[in-house]
C-alpha positions as CSV (number, residue, x, y, z in Angstrom):
1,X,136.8,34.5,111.2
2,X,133.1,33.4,110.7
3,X,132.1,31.2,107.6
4,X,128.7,31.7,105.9
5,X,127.4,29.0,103.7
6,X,124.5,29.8,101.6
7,X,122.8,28.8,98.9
8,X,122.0,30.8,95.3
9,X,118.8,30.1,92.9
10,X,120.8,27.8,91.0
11,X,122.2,25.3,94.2
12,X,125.3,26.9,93.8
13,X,127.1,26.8,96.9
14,X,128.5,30.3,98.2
15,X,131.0,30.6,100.7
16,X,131.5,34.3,102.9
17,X,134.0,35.2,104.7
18,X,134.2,38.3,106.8
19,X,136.6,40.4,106.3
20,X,139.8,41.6,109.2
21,X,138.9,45.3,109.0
22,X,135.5,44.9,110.2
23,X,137.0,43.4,113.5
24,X,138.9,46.7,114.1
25,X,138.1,49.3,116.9
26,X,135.6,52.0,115.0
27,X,136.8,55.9,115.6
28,X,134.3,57.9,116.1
29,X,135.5,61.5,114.5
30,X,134.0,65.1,115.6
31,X,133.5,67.3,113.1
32,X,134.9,70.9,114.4
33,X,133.4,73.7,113.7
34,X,135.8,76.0,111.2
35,X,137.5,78.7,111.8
36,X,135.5,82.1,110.9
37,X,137.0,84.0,108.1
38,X,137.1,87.8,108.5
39,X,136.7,90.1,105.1
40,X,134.1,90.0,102.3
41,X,134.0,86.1,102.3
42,X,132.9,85.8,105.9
43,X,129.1,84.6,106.5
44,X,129.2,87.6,108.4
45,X,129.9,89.9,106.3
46,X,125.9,91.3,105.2
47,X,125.2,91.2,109.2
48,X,128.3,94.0,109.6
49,X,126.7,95.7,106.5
50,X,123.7,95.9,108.6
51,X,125.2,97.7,111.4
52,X,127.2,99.9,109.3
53,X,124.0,101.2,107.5
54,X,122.6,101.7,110.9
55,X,125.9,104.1,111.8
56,X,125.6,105.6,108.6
57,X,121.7,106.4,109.2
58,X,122.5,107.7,113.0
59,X,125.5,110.4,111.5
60,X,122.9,111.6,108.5
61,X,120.1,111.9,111.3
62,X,122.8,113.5,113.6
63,X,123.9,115.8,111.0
64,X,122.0,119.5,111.5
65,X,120.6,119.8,108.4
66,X,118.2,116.6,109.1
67,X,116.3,118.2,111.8
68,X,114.2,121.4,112.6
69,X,116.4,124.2,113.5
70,X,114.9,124.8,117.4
71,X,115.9,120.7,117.9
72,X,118.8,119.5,119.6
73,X,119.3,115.3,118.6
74,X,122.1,113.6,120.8
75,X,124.6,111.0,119.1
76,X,122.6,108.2,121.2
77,X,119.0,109.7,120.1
78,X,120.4,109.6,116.4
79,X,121.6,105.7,117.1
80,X,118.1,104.7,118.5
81,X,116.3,106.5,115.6
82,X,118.4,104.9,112.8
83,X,118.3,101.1,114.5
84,X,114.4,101.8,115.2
85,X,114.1,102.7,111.3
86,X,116.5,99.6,110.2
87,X,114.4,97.1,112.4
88,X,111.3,98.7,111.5
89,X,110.2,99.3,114.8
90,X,109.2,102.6,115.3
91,X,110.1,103.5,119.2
92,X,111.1,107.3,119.0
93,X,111.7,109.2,121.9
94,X,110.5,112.1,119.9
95,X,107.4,113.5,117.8
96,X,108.7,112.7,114.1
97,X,106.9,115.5,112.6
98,X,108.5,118.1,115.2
99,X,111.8,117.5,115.1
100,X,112.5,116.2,111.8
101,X,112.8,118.2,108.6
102,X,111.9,116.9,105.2
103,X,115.9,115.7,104.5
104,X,115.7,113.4,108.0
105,X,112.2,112.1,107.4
106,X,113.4,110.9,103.9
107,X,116.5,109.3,105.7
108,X,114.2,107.8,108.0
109,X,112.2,106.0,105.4
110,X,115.2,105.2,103.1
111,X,116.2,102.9,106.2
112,X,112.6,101.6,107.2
113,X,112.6,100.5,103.5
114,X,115.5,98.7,103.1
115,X,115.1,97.3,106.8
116,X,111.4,96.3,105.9
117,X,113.0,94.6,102.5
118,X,115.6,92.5,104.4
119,X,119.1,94.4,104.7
120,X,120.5,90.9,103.4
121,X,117.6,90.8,100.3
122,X,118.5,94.9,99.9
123,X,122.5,94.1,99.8
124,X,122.4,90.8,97.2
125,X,119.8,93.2,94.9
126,X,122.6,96.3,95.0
127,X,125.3,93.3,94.3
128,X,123.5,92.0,91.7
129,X,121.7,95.5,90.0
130,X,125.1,97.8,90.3
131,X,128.2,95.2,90.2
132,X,127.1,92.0,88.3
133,X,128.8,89.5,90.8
134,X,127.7,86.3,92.1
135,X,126.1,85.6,95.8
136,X,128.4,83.1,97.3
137,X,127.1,80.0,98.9
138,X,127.7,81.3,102.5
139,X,125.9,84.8,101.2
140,X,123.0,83.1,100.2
141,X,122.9,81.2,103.4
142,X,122.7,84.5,105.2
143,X,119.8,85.9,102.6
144,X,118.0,83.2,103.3
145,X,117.9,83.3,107.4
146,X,117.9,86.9,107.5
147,X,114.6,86.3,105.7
148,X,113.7,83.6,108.2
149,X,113.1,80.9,105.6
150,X,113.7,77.7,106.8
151,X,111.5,75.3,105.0
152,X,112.0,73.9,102.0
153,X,109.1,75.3,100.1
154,X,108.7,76.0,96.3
155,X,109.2,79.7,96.9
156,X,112.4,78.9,98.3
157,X,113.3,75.9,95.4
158,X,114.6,78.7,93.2
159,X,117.9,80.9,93.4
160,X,118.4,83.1,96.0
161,X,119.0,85.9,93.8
162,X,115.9,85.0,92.1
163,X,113.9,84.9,95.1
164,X,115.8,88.8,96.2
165,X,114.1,90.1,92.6
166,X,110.8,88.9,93.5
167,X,110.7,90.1,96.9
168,X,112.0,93.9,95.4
169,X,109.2,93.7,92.8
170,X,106.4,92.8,95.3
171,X,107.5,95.3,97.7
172,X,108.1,98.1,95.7
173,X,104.9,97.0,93.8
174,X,102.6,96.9,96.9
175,X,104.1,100.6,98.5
176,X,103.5,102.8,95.3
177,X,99.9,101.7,95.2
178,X,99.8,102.5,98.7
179,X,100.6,105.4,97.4
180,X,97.8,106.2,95.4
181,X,95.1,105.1,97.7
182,X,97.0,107.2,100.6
183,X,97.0,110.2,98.0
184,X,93.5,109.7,97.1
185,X,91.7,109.1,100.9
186,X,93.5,111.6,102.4
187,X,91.2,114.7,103.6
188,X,93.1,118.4,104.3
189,X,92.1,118.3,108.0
190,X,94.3,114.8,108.0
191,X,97.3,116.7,107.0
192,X,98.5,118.8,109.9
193,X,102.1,119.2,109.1
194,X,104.2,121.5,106.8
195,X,104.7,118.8,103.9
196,X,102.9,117.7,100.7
197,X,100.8,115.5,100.4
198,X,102.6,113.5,98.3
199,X,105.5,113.4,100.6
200,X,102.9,112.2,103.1
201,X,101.3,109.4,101.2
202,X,105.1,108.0,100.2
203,X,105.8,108.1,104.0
204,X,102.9,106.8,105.3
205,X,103.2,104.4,102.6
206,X,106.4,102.5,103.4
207,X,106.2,103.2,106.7
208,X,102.8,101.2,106.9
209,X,103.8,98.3,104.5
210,X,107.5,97.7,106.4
211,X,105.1,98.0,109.8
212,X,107.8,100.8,110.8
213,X,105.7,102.6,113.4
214,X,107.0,106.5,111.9
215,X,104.4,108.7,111.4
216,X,104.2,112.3,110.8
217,X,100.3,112.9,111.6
218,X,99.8,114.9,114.8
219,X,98.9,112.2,118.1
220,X,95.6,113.1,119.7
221,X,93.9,110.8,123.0
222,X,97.6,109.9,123.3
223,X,97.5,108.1,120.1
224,X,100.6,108.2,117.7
225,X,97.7,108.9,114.7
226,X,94.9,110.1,116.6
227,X,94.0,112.7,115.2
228,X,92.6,110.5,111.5
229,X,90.7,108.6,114.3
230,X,87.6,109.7,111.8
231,X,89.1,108.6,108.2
232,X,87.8,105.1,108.3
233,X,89.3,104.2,105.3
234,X,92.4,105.5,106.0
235,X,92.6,103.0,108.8
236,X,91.3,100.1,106.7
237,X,94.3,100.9,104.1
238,X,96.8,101.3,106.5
239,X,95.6,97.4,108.5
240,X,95.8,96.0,105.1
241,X,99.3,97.4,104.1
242,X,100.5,96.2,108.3
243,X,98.7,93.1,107.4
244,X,100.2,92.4,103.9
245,X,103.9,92.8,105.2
246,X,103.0,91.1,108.2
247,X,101.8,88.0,106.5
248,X,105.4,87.1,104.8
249,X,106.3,86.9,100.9
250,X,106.0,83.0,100.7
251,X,102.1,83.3,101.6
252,X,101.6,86.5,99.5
253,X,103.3,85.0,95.6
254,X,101.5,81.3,96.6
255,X,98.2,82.8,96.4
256,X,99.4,84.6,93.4
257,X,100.6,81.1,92.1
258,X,97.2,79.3,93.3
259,X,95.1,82.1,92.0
260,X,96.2,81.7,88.4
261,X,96.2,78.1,88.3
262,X,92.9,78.4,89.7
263,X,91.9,80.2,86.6
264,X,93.5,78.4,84.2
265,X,91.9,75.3,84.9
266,X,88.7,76.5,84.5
267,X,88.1,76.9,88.8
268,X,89.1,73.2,89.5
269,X,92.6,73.0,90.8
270,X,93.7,74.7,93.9
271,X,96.8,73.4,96.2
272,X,98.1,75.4,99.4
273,X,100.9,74.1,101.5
274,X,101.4,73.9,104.7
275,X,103.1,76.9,105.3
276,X,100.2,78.7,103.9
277,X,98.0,76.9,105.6
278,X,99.6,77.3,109.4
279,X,100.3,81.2,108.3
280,X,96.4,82.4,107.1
281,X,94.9,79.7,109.9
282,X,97.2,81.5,112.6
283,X,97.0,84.7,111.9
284,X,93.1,85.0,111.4
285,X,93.3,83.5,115.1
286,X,95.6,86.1,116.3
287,X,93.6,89.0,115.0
288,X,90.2,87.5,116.0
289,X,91.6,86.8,119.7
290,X,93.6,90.2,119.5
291,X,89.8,92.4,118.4
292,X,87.7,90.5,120.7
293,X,90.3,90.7,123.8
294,X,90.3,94.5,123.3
295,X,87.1,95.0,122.4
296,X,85.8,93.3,125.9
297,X,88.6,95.1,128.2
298,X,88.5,98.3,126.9
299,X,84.6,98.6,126.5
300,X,84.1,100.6,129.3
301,X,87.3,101.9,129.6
302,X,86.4,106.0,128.8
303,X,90.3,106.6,128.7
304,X,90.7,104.6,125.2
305,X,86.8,103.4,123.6
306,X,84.7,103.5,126.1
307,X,83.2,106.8,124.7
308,X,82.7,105.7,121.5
309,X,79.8,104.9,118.9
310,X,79.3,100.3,118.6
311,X,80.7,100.6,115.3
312,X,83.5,102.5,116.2
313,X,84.3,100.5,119.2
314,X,84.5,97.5,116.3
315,X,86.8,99.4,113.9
316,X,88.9,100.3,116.7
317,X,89.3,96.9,118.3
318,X,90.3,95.5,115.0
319,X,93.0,98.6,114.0
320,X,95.2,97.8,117.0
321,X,94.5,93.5,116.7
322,X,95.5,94.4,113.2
323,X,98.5,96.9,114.1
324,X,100.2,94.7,117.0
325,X,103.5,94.3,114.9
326,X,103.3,98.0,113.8
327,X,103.2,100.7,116.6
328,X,100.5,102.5,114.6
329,X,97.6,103.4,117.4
330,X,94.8,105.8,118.1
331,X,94.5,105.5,121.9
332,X,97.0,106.0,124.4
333,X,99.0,102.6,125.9
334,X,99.4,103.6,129.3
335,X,95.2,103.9,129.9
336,X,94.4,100.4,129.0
337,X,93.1,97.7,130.8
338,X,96.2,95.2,132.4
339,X,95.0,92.2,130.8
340,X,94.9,94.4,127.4
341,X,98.3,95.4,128.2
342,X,99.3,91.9,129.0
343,X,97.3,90.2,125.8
344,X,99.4,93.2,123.7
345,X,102.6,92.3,124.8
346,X,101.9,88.0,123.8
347,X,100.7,89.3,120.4
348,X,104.0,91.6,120.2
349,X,106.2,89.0,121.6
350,X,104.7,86.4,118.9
351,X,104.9,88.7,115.9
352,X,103.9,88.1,112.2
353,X,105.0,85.6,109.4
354,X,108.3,84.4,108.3
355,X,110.0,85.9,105.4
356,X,107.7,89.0,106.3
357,X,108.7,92.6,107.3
358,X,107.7,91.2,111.0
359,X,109.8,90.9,114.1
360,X,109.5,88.4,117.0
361,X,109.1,84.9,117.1
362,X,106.5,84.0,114.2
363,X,103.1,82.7,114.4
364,X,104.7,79.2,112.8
365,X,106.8,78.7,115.2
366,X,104.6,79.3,117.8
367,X,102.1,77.1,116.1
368,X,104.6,74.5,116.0
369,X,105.3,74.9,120.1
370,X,101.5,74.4,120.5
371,X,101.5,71.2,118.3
372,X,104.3,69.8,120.0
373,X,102.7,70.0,123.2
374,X,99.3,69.1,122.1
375,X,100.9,65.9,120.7
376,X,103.0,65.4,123.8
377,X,99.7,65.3,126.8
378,X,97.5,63.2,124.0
379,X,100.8,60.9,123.9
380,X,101.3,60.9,120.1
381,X,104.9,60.2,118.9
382,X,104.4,62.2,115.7
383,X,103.6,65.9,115.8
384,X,101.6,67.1,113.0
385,X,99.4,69.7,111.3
386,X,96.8,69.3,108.8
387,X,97.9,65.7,108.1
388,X,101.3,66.8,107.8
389,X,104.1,65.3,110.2
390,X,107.1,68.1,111.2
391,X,110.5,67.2,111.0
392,X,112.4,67.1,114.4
393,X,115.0,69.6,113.4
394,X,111.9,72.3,112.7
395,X,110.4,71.4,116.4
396,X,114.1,71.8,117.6
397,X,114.4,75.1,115.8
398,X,111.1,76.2,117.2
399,X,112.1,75.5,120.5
400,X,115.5,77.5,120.8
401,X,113.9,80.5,119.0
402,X,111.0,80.5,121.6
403,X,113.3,80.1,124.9
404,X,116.3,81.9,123.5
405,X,113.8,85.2,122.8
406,X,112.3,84.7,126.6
407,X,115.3,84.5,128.5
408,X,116.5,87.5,126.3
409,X,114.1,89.9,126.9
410,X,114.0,88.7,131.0
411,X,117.9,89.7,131.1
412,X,117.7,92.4,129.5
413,X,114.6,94.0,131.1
414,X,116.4,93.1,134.6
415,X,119.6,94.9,133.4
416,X,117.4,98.2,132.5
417,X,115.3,97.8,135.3
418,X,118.4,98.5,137.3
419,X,119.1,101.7,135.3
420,X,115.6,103.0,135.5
421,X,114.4,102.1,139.4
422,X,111.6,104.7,139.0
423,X,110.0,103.5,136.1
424,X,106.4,101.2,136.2
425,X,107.3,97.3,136.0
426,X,104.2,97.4,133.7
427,X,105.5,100.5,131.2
428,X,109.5,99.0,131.2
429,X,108.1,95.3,130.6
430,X,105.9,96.7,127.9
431,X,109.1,98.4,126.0
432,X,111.1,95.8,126.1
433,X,108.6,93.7,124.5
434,X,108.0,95.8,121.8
435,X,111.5,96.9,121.1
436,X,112.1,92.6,120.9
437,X,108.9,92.2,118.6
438,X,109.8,95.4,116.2
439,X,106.4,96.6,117.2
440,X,106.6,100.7,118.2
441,X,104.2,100.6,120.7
442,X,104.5,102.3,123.9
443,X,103.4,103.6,127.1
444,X,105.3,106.6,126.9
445,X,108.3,106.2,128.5
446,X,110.9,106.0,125.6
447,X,111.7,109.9,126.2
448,X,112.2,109.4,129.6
449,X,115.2,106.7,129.1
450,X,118.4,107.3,129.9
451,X,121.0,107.1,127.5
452,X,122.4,103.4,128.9
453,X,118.3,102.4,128.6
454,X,118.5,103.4,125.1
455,X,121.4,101.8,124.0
456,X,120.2,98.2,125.5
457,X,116.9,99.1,123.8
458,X,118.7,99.5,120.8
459,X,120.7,95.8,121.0
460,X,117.2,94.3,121.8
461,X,115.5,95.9,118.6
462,X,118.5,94.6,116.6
463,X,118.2,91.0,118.5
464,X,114.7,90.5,117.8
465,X,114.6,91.6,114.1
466,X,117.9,89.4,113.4
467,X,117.9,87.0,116.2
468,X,117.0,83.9,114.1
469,X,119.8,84.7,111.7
470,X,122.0,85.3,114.7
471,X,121.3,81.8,115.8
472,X,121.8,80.6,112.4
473,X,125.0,82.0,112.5
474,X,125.6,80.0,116.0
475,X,125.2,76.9,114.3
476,X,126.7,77.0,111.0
477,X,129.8,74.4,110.5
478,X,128.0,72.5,114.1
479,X,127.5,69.3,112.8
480,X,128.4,66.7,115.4
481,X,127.9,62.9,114.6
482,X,128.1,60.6,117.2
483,X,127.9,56.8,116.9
484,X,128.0,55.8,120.3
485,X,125.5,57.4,122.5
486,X,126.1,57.3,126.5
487,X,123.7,55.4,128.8
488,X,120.4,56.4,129.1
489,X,119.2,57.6,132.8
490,X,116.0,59.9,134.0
491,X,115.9,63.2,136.1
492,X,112.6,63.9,138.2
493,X,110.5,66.2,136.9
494,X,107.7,68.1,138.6
């Protein structure tokens, strides 16, 4: 035992002693991860959901009353169009307006809706509107990842269920008065398909806002909606609906929020967070980059705008920066340039905003990659933006969605390479790509696929709209503590 004799504020003298138990051996205990339950309690549970709506979409689109009577859809076909409409991607081996009758289109934008909401938002909404019962804690763990929300901002402060009402309102909100403007700018000459043009406007609508990619406007210069290449406004409505679901809910109710405290304090107080900040800063870089990448490569380029007017040539150059996480476009893929192709495919890969209708890997995180390694070569310990240090488990986070999505696509691109030998490196790269970002845009090829080509494509749509959840899911109940750490030694790098 070792005696400590001190002294108080009075001269008292006190006398320590340690005590025995601090002398015994510590045990260091691993948490184990839990077993996973199966049923309706299961964090899983919502993710199955999600593949069952998918199944139920593929048998209502294989069904023969969804589709024009001279069409013949396969059981695979009707798979790849129901998990392209859930993941709001848009990659459709056929021309929507052809082969689809009015009862499949609606099916088709029944699940590009709830897929652009958030199957998890869309299930806690129907459990809360139609039965009244409580999200469990697990549930709302899973609402909140399929979401991608993994900061602790004062959009996601509140209740989970609170947050699902809010995002339903916005959405539904923002799609009926696409609506309107659709009704109201269409011309007659725009409309080239047997349906009304209020169906049209509702289609083009959701399909726009959720960045699906469907379409039912004939394709002209290989474009998917070429042939409204003249209906400027069209084209500004439908990069402001792509742009609004791109940009993520959190952005979209804070500049609500700083808007009316704005005006209620007489144009004095405004406050943004950093989320905002990293998202609008990002994203204006992404589309400035994206138009004036284009707009360079493709000048000359008589196959996509290299015929057309200097204005045009701008408008055009900002409708595909704009559209490069829907697979709206008014040229045809396969023509452009190789560094446009290339360029497309980073912008693809990268994606939108969290907690937006977007798939791949999110501006913020890759704005958080970019910071980390900025900080790294300057030699900086902390990594921060806008004079606002990041946590290490966000960096961390960052890190495995970036190399997790990389190594995905390269395996599965080399496992359909191996099925289609005779397609282009370029055009296969280029799907896979956009079937991982939930983009829709193509070279062409998805017809040509065979039915094992599909069927990957399909699990890579699927991976890249729910791959952070999927990782979340990977790490729930992982919560090692170690208190001894093993010697330190270096590897040579380089």
């Amino acid at each position: 035992m070792v005696n400590f004799n001190q002294k108080n504020n009075d001269g008292d003298k006190i006398h320590r002693v340690l005590r025995s138990t601090q002398f015994k051996p510590e045990i260091i205990k691993l948490q184990k991860k839990s077993k996973s339950r199966i049923g309706v309690k299961s964090p899983l549970f919502l993710f199955y959901g999600l593949l069952f709506l998918i199944f139920i979409g593929a048998i209502g689109l294989f069904l023969p009353f969804s589709s024009n009577s001279n069409q013949n859809i396969s059981l695979v076909d009707s798979f790849f169009i129901s998990a392209s409409a859930v993941t709001v991607t848009g990659l459709t081996p056929f021309e929507s307006e052809e082969t689809w009758n009015i009862y499949g289109l609606t099916i088709i934008s029944i699940l590009s809706f709830i897929g652009g909401l958030g199957f998890m938002v869309g299930a806690g909404f129907l459990i809360y509107i139609l039965f009244g019962k409580k999200i469990n804690l697990e549930q709302k763990m899973m609402i909140n990842e399929s979401i991608s929300d993994s900061s602790t901002s004062k959009f996601a402060s509140g209740s989970s269920i609170k947050i699902v009402l809010n995002i339903f309102y916005i959405t539904v909100a923002i799609q009926i008065i696409g609506v309107f403007i659709f009704y109201y700018l269409w011309n007659s000459k725009d409309i080239n398909n047997n349906h009304s043009l209020f169906f049209n406007s509702v289609f083009q609508s959701i399909s726009a806002f959720n960045g699906a990619g469907f379409d039912i406007i004939s394709g002209e210069n290989g474009g998917s909606i070429g042939s409204i290449v003249g209906n400027v406004n069209i084209l500004y409505t439908i990069s402001f609906m792509v742009f609004l679901g791109s940009i993520g809910y959190p952005v979209i109710f804070e500049f609500i929020d700083n808007l009316k405290l704005f005006l209620q304090s007489k144009y004095k107080k405004i406050f943004f967070s950093l989320n905002f900040k990293v998202v609008v800063s990002a994203t204006i870089f992404i589309i400035l980059f994206g138009t004036f990448q284009f707009l360079l490569f493709e000048w000359s380029n008589v196959n996509t705008i290299g015929k057309e007017s200097f204005e045009n040539k701008i408008i055009l150059s900002f409708f595909h920066s704009f559209n490069r996480t829907s697979g709206f476009s008014l040229i045809d893929y396969n023509l452009i340039h190789n560094s446009t192709s290339i360029t497309t495919m980073i912008l693809m890969f990268v994606g939108g905003s969290s907690l937006s209708v977007s798939g791949g890997i999110k501006v913020g995180t890759l704005t958080v990659i970019f910071a980390a390694i900025i900080s790294n070569i300057i030699g900086k310990e902390e990594i921060t933006i806008f004079k606002r240090t990041l946590t290490k488990e966000v960096i961390r986070r960052a890190l495995i969605i970036f190399i997790f999505s990389i190594i995905f696509i390269i395996f599965s691109f080399m496992i359909i390479s191996a099925f289609e030998p005779d397609t282009i490196f370029r055009e296969l790269l280029f799907e896979c790509v956009s079937a991982f970002g939930n983009v829709g845009l193509t070279t062409g090829i998805t017809n040509e696929l065979n039915d094992i080509s599909k069927i990957f494509i399909i699990f890579l749509m699927i991976i890249g709209r729910f791959g952070p959840l999927l990782l979340a899911l990977m790490f729930i109940g992982k919560n090692y503590k170690i208190n001894a750490k093993p010697a330190y030694e270096n590897i040579r790098l380089g």
